[in-house]
C-alpha positions in Angstrom: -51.7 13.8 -28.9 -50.3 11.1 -26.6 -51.4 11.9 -23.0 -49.8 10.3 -20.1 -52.2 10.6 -17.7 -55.1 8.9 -19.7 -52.8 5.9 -19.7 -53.9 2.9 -17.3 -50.8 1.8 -15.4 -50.4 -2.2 -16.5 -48.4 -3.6 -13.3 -46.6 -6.0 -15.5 -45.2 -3.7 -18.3 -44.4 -1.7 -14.4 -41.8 -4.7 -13.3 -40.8 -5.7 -16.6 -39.7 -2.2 -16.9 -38.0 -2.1 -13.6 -36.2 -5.4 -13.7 -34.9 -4.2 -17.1 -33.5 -1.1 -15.5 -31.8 -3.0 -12.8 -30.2 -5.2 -15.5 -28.8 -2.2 -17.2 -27.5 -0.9 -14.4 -25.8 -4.0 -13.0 -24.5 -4.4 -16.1 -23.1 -0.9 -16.3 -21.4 -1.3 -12.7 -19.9 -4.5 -13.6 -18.3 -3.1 -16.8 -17.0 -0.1 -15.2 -15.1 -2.2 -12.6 -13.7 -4.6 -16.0 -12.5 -1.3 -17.1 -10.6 -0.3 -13.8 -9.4 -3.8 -13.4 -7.7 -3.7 -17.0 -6.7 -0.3 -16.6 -4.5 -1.2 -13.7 -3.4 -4.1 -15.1 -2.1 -2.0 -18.3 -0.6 0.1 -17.0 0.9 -1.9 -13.8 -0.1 0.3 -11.4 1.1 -0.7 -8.1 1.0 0.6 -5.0 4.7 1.7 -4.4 6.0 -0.7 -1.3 7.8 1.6 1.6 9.5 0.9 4.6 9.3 3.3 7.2 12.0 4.7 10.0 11.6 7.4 12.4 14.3 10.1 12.6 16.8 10.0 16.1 19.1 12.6 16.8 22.2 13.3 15.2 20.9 11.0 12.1 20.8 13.0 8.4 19.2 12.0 5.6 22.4 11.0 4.0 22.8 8.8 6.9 19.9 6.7 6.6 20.0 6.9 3.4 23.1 5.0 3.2 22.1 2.7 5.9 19.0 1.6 3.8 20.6 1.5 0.6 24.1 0.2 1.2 24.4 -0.8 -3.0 23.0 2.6 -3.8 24.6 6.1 -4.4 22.8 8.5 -1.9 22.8 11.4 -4.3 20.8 9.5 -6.4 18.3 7.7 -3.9 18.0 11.3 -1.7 15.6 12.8 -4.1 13.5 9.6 -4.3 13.2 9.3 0.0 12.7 13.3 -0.4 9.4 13.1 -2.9 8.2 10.0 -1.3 7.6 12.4 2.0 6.8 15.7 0.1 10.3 17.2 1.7 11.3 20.2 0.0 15.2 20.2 1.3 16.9 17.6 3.1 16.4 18.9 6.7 14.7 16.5 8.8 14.3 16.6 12.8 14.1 13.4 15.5 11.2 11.9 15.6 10.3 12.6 12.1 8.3 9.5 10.4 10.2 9.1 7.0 8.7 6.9 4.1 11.7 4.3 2.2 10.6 3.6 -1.2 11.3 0.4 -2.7 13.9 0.8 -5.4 13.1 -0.5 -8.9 15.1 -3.3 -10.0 17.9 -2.4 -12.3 
């Protein structure tokens, strides 16, 4: 039976062993980062742009809505300002930080 520990350590077959570990990780690493790289690039993921505008008194979100979007219909842009801020109704107060998502391009 094969017994480690009567085994003489050879220094070389050591660092030949080592170096061939770091080659496999390196390589590994690298082709994990190919894989996110092409991933994104598939699927064209993006970070969304925003613009960003802070609530004043009296304003609604219809308002800025349809000071932001002038070619858009607010009821159909409204939804898109509310996910974009995790709002669960339309209520928003003065001094409110409000993310503006880029429209796509129709």
């Amino acid at each position: 039976m094969f017994d480690r520990r009567s085994r003489q350590s050879n220094p070389a077959e050591e660092r030949s062993w080592q170096t061939q570990r770091r080659r496999v990780v390196r390589a590994l690493v690298v082709a994990g980062a190919i894989a996110v790289a092409m991933t994104q690039i598939a699927l064209g993921t993006t970070r969304p742009t925003y613009s960003v505008v802070t609530v004043r008194a009296g304003q609604s979100l219809w308002v800025i809505v349809a000071s932001h979007y002038p070619q858009s219909d607010p009821r159909q842009v409204i939804p898109l300002v509310q996910a974009a801020n995790h709002l669960s109704s339309a209520v928003i107060y003065p001094g409110e930080v409000l993310r503006l998502p880029a429209l796509p391009a129709s």
